[in-house]
C-alpha positions in Angstrom: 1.9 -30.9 2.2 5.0 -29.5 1.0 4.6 -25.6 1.1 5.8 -23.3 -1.6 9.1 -20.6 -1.4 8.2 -17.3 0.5 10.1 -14.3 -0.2 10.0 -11.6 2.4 10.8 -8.2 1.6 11.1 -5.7 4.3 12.0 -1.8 3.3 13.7 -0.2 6.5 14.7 3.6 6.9 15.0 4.9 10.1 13.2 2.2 11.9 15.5 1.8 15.5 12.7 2.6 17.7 10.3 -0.3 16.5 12.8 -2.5 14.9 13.4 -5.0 17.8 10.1 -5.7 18.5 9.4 -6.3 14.6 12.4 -8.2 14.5 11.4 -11.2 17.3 7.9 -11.3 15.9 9.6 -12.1 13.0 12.0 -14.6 14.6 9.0 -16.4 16.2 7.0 -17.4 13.0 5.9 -20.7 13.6 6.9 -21.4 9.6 10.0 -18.7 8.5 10.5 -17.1 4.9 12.4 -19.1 2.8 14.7 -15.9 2.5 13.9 -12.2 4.1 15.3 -9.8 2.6 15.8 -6.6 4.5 16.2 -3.3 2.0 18.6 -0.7 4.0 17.0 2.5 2.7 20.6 4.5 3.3 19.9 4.5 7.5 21.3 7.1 9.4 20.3 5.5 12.9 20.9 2.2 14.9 19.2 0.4 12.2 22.1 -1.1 10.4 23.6 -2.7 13.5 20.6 -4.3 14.6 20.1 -6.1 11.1 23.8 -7.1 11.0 22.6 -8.7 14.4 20.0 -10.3 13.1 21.1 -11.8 10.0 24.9 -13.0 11.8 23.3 -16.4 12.2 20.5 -16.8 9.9 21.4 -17.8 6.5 17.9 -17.1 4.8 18.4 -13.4 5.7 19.9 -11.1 2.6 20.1 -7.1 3.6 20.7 -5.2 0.4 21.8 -1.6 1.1 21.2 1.3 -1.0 20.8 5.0 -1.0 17.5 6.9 0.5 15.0 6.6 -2.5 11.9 6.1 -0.1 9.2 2.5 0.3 8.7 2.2 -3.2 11.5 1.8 -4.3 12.7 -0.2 -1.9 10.1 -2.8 -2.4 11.0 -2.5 -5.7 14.8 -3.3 -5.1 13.8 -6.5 -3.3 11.3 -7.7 -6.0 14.5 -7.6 -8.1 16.8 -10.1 -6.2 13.5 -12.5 -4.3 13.5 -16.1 -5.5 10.2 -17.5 -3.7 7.3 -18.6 -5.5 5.9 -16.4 -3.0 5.9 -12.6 -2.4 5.0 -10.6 0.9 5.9 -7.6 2.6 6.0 -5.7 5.7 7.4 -2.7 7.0 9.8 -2.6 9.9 7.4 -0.6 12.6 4.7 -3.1 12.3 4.4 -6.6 14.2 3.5 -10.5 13.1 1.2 -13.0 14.2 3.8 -16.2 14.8 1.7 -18.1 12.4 0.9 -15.1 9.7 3.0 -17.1 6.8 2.1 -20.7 7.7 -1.5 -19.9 7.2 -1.1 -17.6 4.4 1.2 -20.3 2.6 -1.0 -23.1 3.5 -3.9 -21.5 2.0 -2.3 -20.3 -1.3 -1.2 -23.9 -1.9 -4.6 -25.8 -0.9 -6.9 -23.7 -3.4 -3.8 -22.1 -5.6 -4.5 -19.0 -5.4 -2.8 -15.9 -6.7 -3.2 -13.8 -4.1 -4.0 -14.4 -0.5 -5.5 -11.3 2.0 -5.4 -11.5 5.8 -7.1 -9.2 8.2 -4.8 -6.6 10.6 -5.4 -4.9 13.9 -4.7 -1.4 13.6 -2.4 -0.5 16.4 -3.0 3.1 18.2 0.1 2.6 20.9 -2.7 2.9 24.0 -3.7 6.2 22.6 -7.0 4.3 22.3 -8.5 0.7 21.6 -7.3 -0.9 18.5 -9.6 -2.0 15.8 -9.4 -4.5 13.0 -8.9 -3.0 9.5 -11.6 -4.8 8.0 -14.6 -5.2 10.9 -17.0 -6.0 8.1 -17.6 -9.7 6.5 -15.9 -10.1 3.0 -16.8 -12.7 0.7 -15.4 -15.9 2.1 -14.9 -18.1 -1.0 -12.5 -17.9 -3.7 -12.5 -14.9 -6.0 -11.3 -13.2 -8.6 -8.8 -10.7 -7.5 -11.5 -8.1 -9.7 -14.5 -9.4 -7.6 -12.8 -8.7 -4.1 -11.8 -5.1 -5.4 -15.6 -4.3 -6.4 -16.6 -5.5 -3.1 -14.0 -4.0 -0.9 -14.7 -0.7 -2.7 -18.3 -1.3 -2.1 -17.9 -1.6 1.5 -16.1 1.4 1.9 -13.2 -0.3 3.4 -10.3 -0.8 1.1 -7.0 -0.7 2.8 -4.1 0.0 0.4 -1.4 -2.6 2.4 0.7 -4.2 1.0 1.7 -6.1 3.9 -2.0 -7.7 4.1 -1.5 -9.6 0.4 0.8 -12.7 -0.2 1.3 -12.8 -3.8 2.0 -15.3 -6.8 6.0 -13.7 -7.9 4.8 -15.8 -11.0 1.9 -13.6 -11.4 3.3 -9.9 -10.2 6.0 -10.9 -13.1 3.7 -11.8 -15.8 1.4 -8.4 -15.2 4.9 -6.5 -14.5 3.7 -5.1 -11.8 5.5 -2.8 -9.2 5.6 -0.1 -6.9 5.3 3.4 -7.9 8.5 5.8 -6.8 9.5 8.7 -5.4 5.8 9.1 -4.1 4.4 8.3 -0.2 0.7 5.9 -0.6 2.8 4.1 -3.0 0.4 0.9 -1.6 -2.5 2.2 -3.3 -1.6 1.2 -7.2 0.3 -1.7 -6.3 -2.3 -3.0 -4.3 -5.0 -2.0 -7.2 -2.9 -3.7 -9.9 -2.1 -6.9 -8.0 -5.8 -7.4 -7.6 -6.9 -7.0 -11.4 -4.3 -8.8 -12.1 -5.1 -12.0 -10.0 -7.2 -14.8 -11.4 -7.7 -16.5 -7.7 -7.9 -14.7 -4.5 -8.9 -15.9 -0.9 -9.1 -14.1 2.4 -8.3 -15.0 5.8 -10.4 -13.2 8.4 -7.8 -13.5 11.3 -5.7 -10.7 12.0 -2.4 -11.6 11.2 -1.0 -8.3 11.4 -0.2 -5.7 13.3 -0.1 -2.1 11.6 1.1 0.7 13.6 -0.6 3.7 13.5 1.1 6.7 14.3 -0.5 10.0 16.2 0.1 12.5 13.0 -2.5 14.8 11.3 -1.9 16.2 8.4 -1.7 19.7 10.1 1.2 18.2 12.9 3.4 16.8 9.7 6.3 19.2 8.0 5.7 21.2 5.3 8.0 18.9 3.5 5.5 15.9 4.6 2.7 17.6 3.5 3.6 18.8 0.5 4.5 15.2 -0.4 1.7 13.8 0.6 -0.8 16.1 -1.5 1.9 15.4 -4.3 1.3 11.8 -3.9 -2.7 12.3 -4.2 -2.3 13.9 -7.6 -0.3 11.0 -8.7 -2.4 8.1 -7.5 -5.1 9.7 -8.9 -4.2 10.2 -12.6 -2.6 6.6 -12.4 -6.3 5.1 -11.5 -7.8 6.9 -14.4 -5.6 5.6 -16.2 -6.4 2.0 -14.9 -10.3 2.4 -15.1 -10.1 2.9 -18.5 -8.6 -0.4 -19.3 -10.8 -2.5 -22.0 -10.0 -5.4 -20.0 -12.3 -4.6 -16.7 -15.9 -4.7 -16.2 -17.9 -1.6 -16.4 -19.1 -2.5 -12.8 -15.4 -2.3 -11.4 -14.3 0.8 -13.6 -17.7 2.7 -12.6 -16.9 2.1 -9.1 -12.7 3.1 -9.3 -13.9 6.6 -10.7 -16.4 6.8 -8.1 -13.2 6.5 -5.6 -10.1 8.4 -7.4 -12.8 10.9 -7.9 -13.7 11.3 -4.1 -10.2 11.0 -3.4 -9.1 13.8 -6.1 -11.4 16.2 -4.7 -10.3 15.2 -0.9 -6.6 15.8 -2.3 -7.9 19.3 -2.6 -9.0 20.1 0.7 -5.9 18.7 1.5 -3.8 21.1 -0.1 -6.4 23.9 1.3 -4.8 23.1 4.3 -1.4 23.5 3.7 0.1 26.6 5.2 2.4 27.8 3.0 0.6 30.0 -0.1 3.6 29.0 -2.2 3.6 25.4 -1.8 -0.6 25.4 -2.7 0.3 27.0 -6.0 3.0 25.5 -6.5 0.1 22.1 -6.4 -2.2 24.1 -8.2 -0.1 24.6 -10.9 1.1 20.9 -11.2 -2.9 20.4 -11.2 -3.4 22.6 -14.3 -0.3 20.9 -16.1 -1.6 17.6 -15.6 -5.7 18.4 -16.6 -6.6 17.4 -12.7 -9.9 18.7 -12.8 -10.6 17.8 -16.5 -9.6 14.6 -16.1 -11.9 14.0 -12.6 -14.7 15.7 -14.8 -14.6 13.3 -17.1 -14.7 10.6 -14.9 -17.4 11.3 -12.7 -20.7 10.0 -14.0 -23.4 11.9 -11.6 -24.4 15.2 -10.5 -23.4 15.2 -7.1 -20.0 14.2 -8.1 -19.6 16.5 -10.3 -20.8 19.5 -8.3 -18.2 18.2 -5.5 -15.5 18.6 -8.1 -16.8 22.0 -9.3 -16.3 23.2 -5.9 -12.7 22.0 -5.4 -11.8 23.6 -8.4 -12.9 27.1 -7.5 -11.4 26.7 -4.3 -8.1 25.6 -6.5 -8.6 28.8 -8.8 -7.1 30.7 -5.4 -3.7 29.2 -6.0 -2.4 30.8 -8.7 0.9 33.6 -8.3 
């Protein structure tokens, strides 16, 4: 079987302390991209040098260079310039299974799929034992991209990586489809979109990825990290209002997108509770009011327990006003 054209896009910033070790998991894949493009995100660090090593005797490797403008955009740069009939990513702290793209491929081709989902260890750097992202059993048969969102949000268990779907560059054109910017969680409408938007999906249970999880609580980040973060929150939750309302979903998947942007909304509140700086919480608060935060999770919430949860993050909100 003759396997399609992968294109690999890899956003990197910063990354010289894990870079090597993603780098030969990379060189070991048992079946390589057709091309991997590396996006410089305007490195300050080793991190230039090291993929000017890498790519000195590799043809297939491209590294684009460009100013800071964070993952998103990044991503977005290198679904600009990729040629495969393939698109995956991963980020540059993270680590491959040798045979994570000759499995993914070889799936995508045998049942044509649109999009193809693998499982992932979380990595906690000895800190403690790692775990699998998804420890539950997803539907094992070919579904609609729609079908595995309702039953990943279901489950609970929903991860928002974008390293964890190979996607049909056919169909991520077609739906125009990319990565918000300027916003950190960028993963969690692309990943959304690319599953309403695929007409085929299949999973792969093995953990073909490694995703390294870092030791930071929101308390331990800088007040520039947090404040970015509970920016982010606001963001990704007016965009999947906006997506649940669509005419073109069943009422089953938009009933159970409110019920998450909803919890999430209200968690993006306690959030911001936390936040040290009396300032920066108004300074939230007041993008909340300009963007009808609370109206808009309201309207969306369709029972009385959600609605009481978001009557109580709004009085807590009423605090942050000069």
């Amino acid at each position: 079987m003759t396997l399609p054209t992968l294109s690999l896009i890899v956003p990197v910033f910063n990354a010289e302390r894990d870079l090597e070790a993603f780098l030969q998991s990379l060189a070991q894949q048992t079946l390589p991209p057709t091309e991997t493009i590396f996006i410089d995100d305007g490195s300050t660090d080793g991190s230039q040098r090291m993929l000017a090593t890498y790519a000195a005797d590799r043809t297939a490797v491209r590294i684009v260079r460009k100013a800071n403008g964070g993952a998103g955009a990044a991503r977005n740069t290198g679904l600009g310039v990729a040629t495969g009939s393939y698109i995956a990513f991963a980020d540059a702290d993270d680590l491959l299974a040798p045979d994570i793209y000759e499995r993914l491929l070889a799936s995508a081709e045998e049942d044509q799929l649109d999009v193809v989902v693998c499982n992932a260890w979380n990595y906690f750097e000895d800190r403690r034992q790692n775990s699998l992202v998804m420890d539950d059993a997803p539907l094992p048969e070919v579904v609609s991209g729609e079908e595995w969102l309702r039953q990943r949000l279901r489950s609970g268990r929903f991860p928002h990586y974008s390293p964890l779907h190979l996607c049909r560059r056919e169909m991520i054109e077609r739906a125009r489809i990319r990565f918000p910017e300027g916003i950190t969680h960028e993963d969690v409408l692309w990943v959304t979109e690319i599953l309403l938007a695929a007409q085929r999906l299949g999973y792969e249970p093995r953990p073909l990825y490694t995703y390294r999880r870092r030791n930071y609580s929101m308390a331990d980040r800088p007040l520039r990290g947090q404040t970015a973060i509970a920016e982010s929150s606001i963001l990704n939750t007016m965009a999947l209002a906006e997506l649940a309302d669509r005419a073109n979903i069943e009422a089953e998947t938009a009933r159970l997108l409110r019920l998450d942007f909803v919890n999430g909304g209200c968690s993006a509140t306690h959030a911001i509770w936390r936040i040290p700086d009396r300032q920066i919480r108004c300074d939230l608060g007041k993008q909340m009011r300009s963007r009808r935060f609370f109206r808009v999770l309201w309207n969306h919430a369709d029972t009385v327990k959600l609605k009481s949860r978001i009557l109580r993050a709004w009085l807590r909100s009423q605090a942050w006003r000069v």
